[in-house]
N, C-alpha and C positions, 0 to 999 in steps of 0.2 A: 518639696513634693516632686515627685520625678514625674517625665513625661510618660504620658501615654504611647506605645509603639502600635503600629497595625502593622498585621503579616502582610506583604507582596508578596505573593508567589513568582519564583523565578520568568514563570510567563505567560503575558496577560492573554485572557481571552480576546479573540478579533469581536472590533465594536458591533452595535448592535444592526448601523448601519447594512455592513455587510450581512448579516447572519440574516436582515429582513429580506435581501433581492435575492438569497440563493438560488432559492426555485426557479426564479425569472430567467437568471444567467444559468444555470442549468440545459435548459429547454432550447434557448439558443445556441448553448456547445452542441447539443445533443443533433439540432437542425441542422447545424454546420458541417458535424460529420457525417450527416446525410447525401449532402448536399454539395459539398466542397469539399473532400476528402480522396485525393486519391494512394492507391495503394501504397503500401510503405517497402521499407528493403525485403528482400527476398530471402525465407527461410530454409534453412535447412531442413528441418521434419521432424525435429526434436519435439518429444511431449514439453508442453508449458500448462499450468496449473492455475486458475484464474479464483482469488478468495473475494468475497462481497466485504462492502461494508458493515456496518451497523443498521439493523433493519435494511436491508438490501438483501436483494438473493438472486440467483441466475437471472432472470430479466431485468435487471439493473445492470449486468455484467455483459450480454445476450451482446451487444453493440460491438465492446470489445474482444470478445471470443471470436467472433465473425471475423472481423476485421483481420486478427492475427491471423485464422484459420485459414484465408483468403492469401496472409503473405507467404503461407506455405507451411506452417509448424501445426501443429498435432495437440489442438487444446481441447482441454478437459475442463469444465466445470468442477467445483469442489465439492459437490452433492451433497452438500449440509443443508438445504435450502434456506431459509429468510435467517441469516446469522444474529442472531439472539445475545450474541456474546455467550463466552465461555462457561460451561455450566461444573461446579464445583473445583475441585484443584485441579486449576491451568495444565501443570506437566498429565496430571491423569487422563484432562478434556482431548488434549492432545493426541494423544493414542490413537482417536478413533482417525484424526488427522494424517497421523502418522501411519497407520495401516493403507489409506487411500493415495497416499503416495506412495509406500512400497509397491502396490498393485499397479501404479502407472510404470514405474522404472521397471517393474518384471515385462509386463507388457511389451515395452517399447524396446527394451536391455539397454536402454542408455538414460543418462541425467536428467532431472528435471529442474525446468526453468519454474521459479515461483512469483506469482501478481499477485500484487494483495494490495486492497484498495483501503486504506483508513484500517480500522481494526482487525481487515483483511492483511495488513502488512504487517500486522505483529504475529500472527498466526504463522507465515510465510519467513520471516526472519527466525520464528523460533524451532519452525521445523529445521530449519537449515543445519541450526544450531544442535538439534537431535537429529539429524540424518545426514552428514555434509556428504558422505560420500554418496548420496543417492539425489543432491543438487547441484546444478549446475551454475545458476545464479539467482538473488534475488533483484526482485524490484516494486520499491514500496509506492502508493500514489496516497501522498497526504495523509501519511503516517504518522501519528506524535509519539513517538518513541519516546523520545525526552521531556513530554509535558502530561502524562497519563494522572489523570485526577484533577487538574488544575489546566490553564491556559488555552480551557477549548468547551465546546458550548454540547459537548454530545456527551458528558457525564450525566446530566440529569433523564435522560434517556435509559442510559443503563440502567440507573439508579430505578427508574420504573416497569426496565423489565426483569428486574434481580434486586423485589427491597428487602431489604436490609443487609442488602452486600455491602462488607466493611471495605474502604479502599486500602489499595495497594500499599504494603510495607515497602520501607527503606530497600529492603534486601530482595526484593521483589522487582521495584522501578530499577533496581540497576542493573539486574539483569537483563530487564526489558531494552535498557538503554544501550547494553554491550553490542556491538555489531558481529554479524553471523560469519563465521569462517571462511566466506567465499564471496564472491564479487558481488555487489551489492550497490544497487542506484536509489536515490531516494528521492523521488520529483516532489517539489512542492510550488506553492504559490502566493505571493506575498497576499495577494488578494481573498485568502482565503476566509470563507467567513463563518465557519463552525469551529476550527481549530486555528492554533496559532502556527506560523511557519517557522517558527524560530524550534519548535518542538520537534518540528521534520527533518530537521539537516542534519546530515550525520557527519564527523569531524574526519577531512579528507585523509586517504591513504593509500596504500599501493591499489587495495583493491574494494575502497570504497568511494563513492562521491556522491556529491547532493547535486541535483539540477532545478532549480530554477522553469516554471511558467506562469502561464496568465491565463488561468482557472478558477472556477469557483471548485467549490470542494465537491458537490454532487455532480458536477458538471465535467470533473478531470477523468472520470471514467471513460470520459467519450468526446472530449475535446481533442480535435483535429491535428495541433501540436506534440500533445501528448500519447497521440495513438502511433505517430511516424517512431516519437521518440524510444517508445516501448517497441516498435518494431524493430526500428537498428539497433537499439542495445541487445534485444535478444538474437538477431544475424552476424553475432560476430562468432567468428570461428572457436570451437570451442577450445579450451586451453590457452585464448588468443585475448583474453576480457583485454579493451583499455579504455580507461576515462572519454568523457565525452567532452572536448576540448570547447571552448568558448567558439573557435572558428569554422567549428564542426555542429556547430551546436542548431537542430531543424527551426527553420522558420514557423 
């Protein structure tokens, strides 16, 4: 009689633990950067493009626009308001994406930096990938590019605002998973408690890296760590990307 196998998905969801205090740790990032947060590196004036999460919309984002707006750069909400996830085929949903960035790079005449928070990072990765010559860099916050369907606790969500959406093919996930043509950061957080970190890291290279914080997942949008970090990676001179080295790396 042969054994029985169960599927493991290559990556597990964070326990339940975590996924209970999110809100709690949240609200405290959120105070922190109120309250303890002083301004980050100094920007140049470049438009940067801020995408929400899942159920999230400008006033979940409102904190870090400020912020950035503040170190000098020229940010744009992504004017989709409360992001719902993608509404029929991805590349078609896109479009409407992708025109809203054409009109900031006509705007400004120069590149755009992309933020994109959780489901907001694949949107931001994928435009890059349809428009590199119109991005300057991305940068994901608690992105699971490599765990979409499985390893994270915000599927059942979509799933309720999109039923009977069949999940992501083979040939779908890997595109999701390919990294976008141009410099690209992807913060995450071991701590994380709706998605898995092992899903966020994208495999280093000339002009890719993962960084490392100590975030909850609602909470990285506006954690005091990660708002310095989004600032200097987006002050670096353009043409000039380089990793964010361990000894460099913001308190």
């Amino acid at each position: 009689m042969p054994f029985a196998t169960t599927f493991r998905p290559p990556f597990q969801a964070p326990p339940l633990s975590l996924l209970a205090v999110e809100p709690l740790r949240a609200m405290f990032d959120g105070l922190a950067a109120h309250f303890a947060c002083e301004r980050g590196a100094t920007g140049d004036g470049h438009p940067v493009i801020v995408y929400p999460g899942l159920g999230a919309g400008g006033a979940q984002t409102a904190l870090l626009r400020r912020y950035l707006r503040d170190c000098g750069f020229a940010v744009h909400d992504w004017e989709g308001g409360i992001n719902t996830g993608p509404v029929g085929r991805l590349h078609e949903w896109l479009g409407t994406l992708q025109d809203h960035l054409g009109r900031v790079h006509e705007e400004h005449g120069r590149t755009v930096s992309l933020v994109g928070w959780s489901l907001g990072g694949l949107y931001a990765r994928e435009l890059a990938k349809c428009r590199p010559a119109a991005v300057r860099q991305v940068i994901t916050l608690a992105t699971p590019f490599n765990s979409l369907g499985h390893g994270n606790h915000a599927s059942g969500l979509f799933q309720l605002l999109h039923p009977g959406t069949s999940h992501l093919g083979p040939k779908m996930q890997e595109r999701l998973r390919e990294a976008p043509p141009v410099p690209t950061t992807s913060i995450y957080s071991k701590s994380d408690g709706i998605v898995s970190w092992r899903g966020c890291v994208q495999k280093r290279t000339r002009r890719c890296e993962s960084v490392e914080v100590s975030a909850s997942h609602l909470g990285i949008v506006s954690h005091p760590q990660v708002l310095r970090i989004v600032a200097e990676r987006l002050a670096q001179p353009d043409g000039q990307w380089r990793p964010l080295r361990p000894a460099r790396r913001l308190p």
